[in-house]
C-alpha angles and dihedrals in degrees: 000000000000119000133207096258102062092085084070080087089068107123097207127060090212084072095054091046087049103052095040088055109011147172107205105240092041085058105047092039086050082043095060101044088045085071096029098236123145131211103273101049088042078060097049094057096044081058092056079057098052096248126130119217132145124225084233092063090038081062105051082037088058097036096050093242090117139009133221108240110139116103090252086044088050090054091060103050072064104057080039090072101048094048094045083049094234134148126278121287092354103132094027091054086053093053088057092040091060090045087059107051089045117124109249127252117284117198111254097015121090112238141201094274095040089056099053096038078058095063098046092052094036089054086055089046096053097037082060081050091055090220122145123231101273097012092228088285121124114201117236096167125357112184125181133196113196123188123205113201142220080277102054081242118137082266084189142286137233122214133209118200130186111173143157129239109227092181127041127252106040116143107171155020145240110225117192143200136186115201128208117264110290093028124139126223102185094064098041106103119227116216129188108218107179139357087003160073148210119260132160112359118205125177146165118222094195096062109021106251131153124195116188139184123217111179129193118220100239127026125258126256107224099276107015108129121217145183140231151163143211151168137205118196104202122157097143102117136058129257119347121218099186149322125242129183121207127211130197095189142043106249131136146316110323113194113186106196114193122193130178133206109250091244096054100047109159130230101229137003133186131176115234146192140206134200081207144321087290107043119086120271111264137165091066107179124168117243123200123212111215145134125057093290095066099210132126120203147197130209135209125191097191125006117244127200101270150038134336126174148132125227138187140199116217095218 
């Protein structure tokens, strides 16, 4: 039995003060260079536990960008615990007390919980895709046009991709989209616009998400670049609050371009960024919705691990 005041061996006060007030990911990730373990070997041990995790999933667990939440995923916060030599029920007791202090859900905004429920759904999608993390593609722009329709509903969005292969043979790309709460997957429409078409379509009708293939035609040579284009038509669900776009790896320039139907103008409207699903929202900034195009943008210069959206209230 382990008892509460084995984490006094902690070398680092930065552990004790973790685990006493989270969050989650600052804990575990104190937790791991306090015994100086990395990844790997921290997924080895959860093997000898029976417990499958990939190093991939320890560091976005570690980082914030993702939380473990699935019963499998839950197991192993608590082998986690026995093999980090901390106390019973630490990390898993940070994990509920975010989730607890989490904001509810708002309809048409994507919470917390969506978020995370996401990941989970959109790492079995792609798994059934058989596509890798970053599908041997390196972003170099990513620019989105998204369209809010009469009814103040995500009316769809067009894409435009230019990316480098860093490995030889890809051939194609995963496009994803994560409806508002209430859409309906099964019923948006993909279209390939330029220099692609539609392959394999996945999707989960619980949580929103769209998994899409584009393929190219011919395979990339590593470090061949290469352009397309594609559109969603969406419009399934009620009001949208905003639209946000994730991103697991540093890459390009990213440019989000809202526009809004002149019978659904909004009242107010920010830009916002996110560390990750579960840190707080930052980078406010007012946008203000005028000319004849009615749109409002962000730019990115480079992406950043994390999250970038705008959102907007109707009164």
């Amino acid at each position: 039995m382990r008892h509460a005041t084995e984490h006094a061996d902690a070398p680092t006060a930065e552990l004790n003060t973790a685990l006493r007030g989270g969050p989650f990911h600052v804990a575990l990730r104190a937790a791991i260079a306090a015994r100086g373990l990395p990844l790997q070997r921290v997924q080895h041990h959860l093997s000898r536990h029976g417990v499958k995790v990939g190093v991939t999933s320890l560091s976005y667990w570690q980082q914030g960008a993702r939380r473990p939440q699935r019963p499998e995923s839950l197991r192993a916060v608590r082998a986690l615990e026995e093999i980090l030599r901390l106390p019973d029920e630490s990390l898993i007791r940070l994990l509920a007390d975010s989730d607890d202090d989490t904001t509810a859900d708002r309809p048409g905004s994507h919470s917390y919980r969506a978020l995370t429920a996401a990941s989970d759904v959109l790492d079995r999608l792609q798994t059934e895709l058989g596509w890798s993390l970053d599908g041997g593609l390196h972003t170099l722009g990513h620019h989105e046009r998204v369209r809010i329709g009469p009814g103040r509903e995500l009316a769809g969005l067009e894409a435009h991709h230019i990316v480098r292969a860093h490995r030889d043979g890809v051939d194609r790309f995963v496009a994803v989209h994560h409806g508002d709460p209430g859409s309906s997957p099964r019923d948006m429409r993909v279209r390939a616009l330029e220099n692609c078409r539609t392959g394999r379509i996945r999707w989960d009708q619980d949580s929103g998400v769209l998994a899409v293939e584009l393929l190219f035609g011919a395979p990339l040579r590593s470090g061949d670049t290469f352009l397309f284009r594609y559109a969603i038509d969406d419009a399934t669900a009620g009001a949208s609050r905003e639209y946000l776009r994730r991103f697991g790896f540093p890459g390009g320039q990213y440019a989000l371009q809202v526009c809004f139907d002149a019978a659904a103008l909004p009242a107010r409207c920010h830009r916002f960024t996110q560390s990750s699903p579960a840190a707080p929202r930052a980078g406010r900034q007012r946008l203000s919705v005028t000319g004849p195009h009615r749109c409002v943008h962000v730019v990115e210069p480079r992406i950043r691990p994390g999250i970038t959206g705008i959102a907007w209230s109707w009164d």
